[in-house]
N, C-alpha and C positions, 0 to 999 in steps of 0.2 A: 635032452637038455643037458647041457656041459654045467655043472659043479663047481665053481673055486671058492675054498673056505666056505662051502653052504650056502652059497648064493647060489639064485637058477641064474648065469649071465646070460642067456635069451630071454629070459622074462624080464630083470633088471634093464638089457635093452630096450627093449618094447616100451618099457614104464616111460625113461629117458628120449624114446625117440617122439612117443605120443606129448610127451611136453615141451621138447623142443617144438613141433606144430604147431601147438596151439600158442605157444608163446610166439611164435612167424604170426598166427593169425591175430593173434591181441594186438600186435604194431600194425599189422594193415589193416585193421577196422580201426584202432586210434589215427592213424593217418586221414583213413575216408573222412571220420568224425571230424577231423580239423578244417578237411576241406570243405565238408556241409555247414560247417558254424563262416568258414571265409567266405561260402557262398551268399548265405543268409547276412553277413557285415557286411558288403559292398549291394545289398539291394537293399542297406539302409533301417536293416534290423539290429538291435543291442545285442550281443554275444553273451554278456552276462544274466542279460532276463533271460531267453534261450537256455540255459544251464538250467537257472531256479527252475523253468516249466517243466521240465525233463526229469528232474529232480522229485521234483509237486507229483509228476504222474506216475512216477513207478513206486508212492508211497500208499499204504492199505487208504482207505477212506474216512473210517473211523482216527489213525493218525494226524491223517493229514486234519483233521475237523477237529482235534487235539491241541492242535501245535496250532493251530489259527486263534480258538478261542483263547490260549495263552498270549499268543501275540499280540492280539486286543487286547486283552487287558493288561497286559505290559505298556502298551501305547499309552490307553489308559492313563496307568499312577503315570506315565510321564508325561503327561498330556500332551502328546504327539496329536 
């Protein structure tokens, strides 16, 4: 492993090249993503409920059951 100033630069590349990839892959699944929400708008679904759902489901249980009974009773005093 080659040394300059105390860096390992094989290993600093590696780090460098493994996040280049994945930053390649974060834009081609934010692409797919866009085109599954275009798919789901033109058969006549909201693209911003879609979000909130997605959102809703990757939060624990207990949270989400947290943040609803706040929401009611925010609604609630405004009587929504």
């Amino acid at each position: 492993m080659a040394d300059k100033g105390g860096i390992a630069a094989d290993r600093l590349r590696t780090f460098v090249e493994r996040i280049e990839r994945l930053e390649a892959d974060r834009t081609a699944i934010a692409t797919d993503v866009r085109e599954v929400l275009s798919e789901a708008k033109s058969a006549g679904f909201d693209v911003p409920t879609i979000r909130q759902v997605v959102k809703l489901r990757r939060m624990d249980q207990q949270d989400l059951q947290e943040r609803d009974a706040l929401l009611d009773l925010y609604r609630d005093v405004m009587e929504m």
